[in-house]
N, C-alpha and C positions, 0 to 999 in steps of 0.2 A: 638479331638473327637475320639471313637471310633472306631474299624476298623469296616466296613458296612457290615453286609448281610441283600441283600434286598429281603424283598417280594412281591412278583407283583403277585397280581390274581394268579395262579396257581404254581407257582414258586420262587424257592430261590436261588439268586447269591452269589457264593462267586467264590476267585482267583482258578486257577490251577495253579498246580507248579509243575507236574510230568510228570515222559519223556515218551514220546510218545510209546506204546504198540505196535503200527505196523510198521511192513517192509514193508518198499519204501511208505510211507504216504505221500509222495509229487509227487508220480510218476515218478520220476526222470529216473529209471533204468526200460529197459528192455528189458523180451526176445528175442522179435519179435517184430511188428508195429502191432499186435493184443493179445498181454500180455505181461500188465506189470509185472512185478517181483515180485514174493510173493504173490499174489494174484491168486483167483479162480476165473475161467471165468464162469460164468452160462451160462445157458442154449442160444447159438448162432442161435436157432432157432426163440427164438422171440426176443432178443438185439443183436445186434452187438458192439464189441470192437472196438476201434480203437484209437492208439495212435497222439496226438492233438499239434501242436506247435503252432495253433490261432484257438483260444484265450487259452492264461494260465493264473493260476492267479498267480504261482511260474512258473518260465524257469524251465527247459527245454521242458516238457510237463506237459498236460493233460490228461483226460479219456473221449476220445468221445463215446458216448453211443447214439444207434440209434434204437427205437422201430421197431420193425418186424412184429408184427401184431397189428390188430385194437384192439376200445376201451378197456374195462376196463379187468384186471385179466394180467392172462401172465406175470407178472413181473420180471426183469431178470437185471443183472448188473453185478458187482464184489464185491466177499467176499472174507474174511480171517478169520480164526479160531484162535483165541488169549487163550493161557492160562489163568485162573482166577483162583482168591481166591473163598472162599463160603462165603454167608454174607457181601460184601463189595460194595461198590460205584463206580460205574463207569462212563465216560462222554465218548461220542463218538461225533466230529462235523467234517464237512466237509466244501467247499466252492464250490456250483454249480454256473454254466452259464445258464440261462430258459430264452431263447426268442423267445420261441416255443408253439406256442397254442395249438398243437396239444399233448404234453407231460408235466410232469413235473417231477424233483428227488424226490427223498425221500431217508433218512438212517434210522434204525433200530438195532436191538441186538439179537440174539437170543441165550437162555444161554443151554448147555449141560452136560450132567454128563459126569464124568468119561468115561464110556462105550459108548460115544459122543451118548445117545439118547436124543431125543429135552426133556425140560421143559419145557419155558413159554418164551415169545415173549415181549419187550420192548414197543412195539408199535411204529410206524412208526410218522416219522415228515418229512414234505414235503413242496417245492419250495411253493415261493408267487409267480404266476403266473403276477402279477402287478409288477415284482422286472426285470427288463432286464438289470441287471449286475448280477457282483458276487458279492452273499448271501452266507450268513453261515449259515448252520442248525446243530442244538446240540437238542441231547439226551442226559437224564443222567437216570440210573436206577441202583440198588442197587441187585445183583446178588444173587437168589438163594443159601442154606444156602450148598446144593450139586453139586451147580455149577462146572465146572473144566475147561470150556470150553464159552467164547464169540464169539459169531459168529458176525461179523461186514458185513454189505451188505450196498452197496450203487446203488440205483436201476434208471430204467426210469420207468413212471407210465404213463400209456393212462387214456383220458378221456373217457364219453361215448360218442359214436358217432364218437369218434376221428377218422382220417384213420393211416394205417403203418405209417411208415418215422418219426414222430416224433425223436429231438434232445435234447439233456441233455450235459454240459458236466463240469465234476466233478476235483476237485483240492485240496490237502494240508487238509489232512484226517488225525484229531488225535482221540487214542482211550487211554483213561488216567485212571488213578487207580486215585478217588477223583470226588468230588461235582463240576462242573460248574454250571448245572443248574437240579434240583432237582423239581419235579412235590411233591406240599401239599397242601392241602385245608390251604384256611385264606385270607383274608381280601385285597384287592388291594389297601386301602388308608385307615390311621388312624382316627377316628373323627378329626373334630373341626380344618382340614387345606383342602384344594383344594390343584391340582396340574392340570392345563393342560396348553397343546400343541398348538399353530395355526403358519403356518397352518401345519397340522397332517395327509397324508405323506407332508414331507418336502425336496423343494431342495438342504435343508443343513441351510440353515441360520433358524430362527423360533425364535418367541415369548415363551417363559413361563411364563404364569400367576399362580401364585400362593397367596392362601387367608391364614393366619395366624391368630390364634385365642390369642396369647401373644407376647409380644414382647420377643427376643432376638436370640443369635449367631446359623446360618443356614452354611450348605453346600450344594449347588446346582450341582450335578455330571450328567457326562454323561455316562453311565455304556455301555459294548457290549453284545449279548448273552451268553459270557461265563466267566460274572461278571466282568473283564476289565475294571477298570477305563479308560478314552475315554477322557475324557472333564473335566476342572470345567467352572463353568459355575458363581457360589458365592461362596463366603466365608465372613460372617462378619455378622455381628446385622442386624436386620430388624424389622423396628415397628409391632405392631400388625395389620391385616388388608390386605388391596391386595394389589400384587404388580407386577409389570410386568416386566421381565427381558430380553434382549437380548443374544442370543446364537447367536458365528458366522458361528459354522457348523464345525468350528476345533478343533482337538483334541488337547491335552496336549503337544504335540510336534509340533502342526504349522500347521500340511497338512489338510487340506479337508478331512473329514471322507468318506468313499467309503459305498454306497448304502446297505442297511440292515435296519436290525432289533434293536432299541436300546433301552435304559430305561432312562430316567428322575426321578435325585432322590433325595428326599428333606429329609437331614437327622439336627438334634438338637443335643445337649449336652449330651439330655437326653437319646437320643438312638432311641428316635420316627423317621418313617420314610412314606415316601408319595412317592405313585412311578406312574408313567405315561410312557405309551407305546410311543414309538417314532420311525416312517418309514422316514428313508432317502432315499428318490429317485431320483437322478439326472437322 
């Protein structure tokens, strides 16, 4: 078959293959126990820094982030200013901890010319507040043709009502030159097949039901946010008509898939593809 880029409802996966744009993106190193290395600390009046050995989702550390004032506005974390091309593709994801009602992350992009004055804003992607592990969230946006300049922010967000103290805390941040996951209009399932999920969040194991309008040769994949093969799930003929399939919740290597965001994707010969959302929640 094929190699797959899928389209899901707003979105297009395909692999990353390039080396990561930021310094210390795992946190590894730093200055102090309230800055990490390479990174800008925003504004300490309404978030606090602080360096995290539990929970990490990579050793040595994490990024404890702890709101300082209430509900909404105020948002505050740590950034970095990455060089860029103009007119190019970029993906930025991260991996937060959100088992906090009071808060939740979010990452962003914001691109700069030359003369570092702002252009225009990536638009912000943010924790599933239902997700109480580590989640990955990815951006991808396509830079400004005057761009020179990526701003990466990785933030704590209040709700409304919320009070201070809210917690976030963030891990294993890449900011990549290429397509992860690309926002387009188009179609989230082709005619003439079904694809779903139950049950849909799932604690790992789950059905997929899938309807076929011809017979022959499928791949059934488990894709990640940042296009990732994950799973297979089929491979081989399938008559025309429904059919129901067992996933065991493991990926391609054995383990237990860890809690997120994923895709179910039903690709043919022909290049047709059927994609379904899919929440792992242990």
């Amino acid at each position: 078959m094929k190699p797959v880029t899928v389209l899901v409802g707003l979105v297009v996966l395909a692999g990353i293959c390039s080396a990561n744009l930021l310094q210390n993106g795992d946190f590894s190193t730093w200055d102090n126990p309230n800055q990490p290395a390479g990174w800008d600390v925003e504004d300490t009046s309404e978030a606090s820094i602080d360096r995290s050995s539990d929970p990490v989702r990579s050793a040595p550390f994490a990024v404890k982030i702890t709101r300082l004032v209430a509900g909404t506005g105020s948002n505050s974390g740590v950034r970095q200013y990455v060089p860029v091309s103009g007119d190019q593709p970029y993906t930025l994801s991260a991996w937060y901890y959100d088992d906090d009602i009071n808060a939740g992350g979010g990452i962003g992009i914001s691109w700069y010319d030359a003369d570092t004055s702002y252009i225009s804003h990536s638009g912000t992607v943010y924790t599933d507040s239902a997700i109480h592990s580590w989640q990955q969230l990815v951006k991808a946006d396509t830079s400004p043709a005057n761009a020179a300049f990526g701003k990466v922010t990785l933030r704590i967000y209040g709700f409304t009502g919320s009070p201070p103290g809210g917690i976030v805390y963030v891990d294993d941040a890449e900011f990549v030159d290429g397509v992860g996951i690309e926002e387009l209009p188009g179609p989230a399932v082709r005619p003439g097949s079904m694809l779903a999920v139950e049950p849909n969040p799932s604690p790992g194991p789950a059905t997929i039901s899938l309807q076929l309008a011809r017979a022959g040769n499928v791949c059934l994949d488990v894709y990640d946010m940042t296009g990732s093969l994950r799973a297979n799930v089929h491979k081989g003929g399938l008559d025309a008509g429904r059919h129901e399939l067992r996933w065991t919740g493991r990926g391609i290597e054995g383990g237990v898939l860890p809690s997120g965001l994923y895709f179910a994707v039903l690709s043919d010969t022909a290049g047709n593809l059927s994609v379904c959302k899919l929440v792992v929640r242990h």
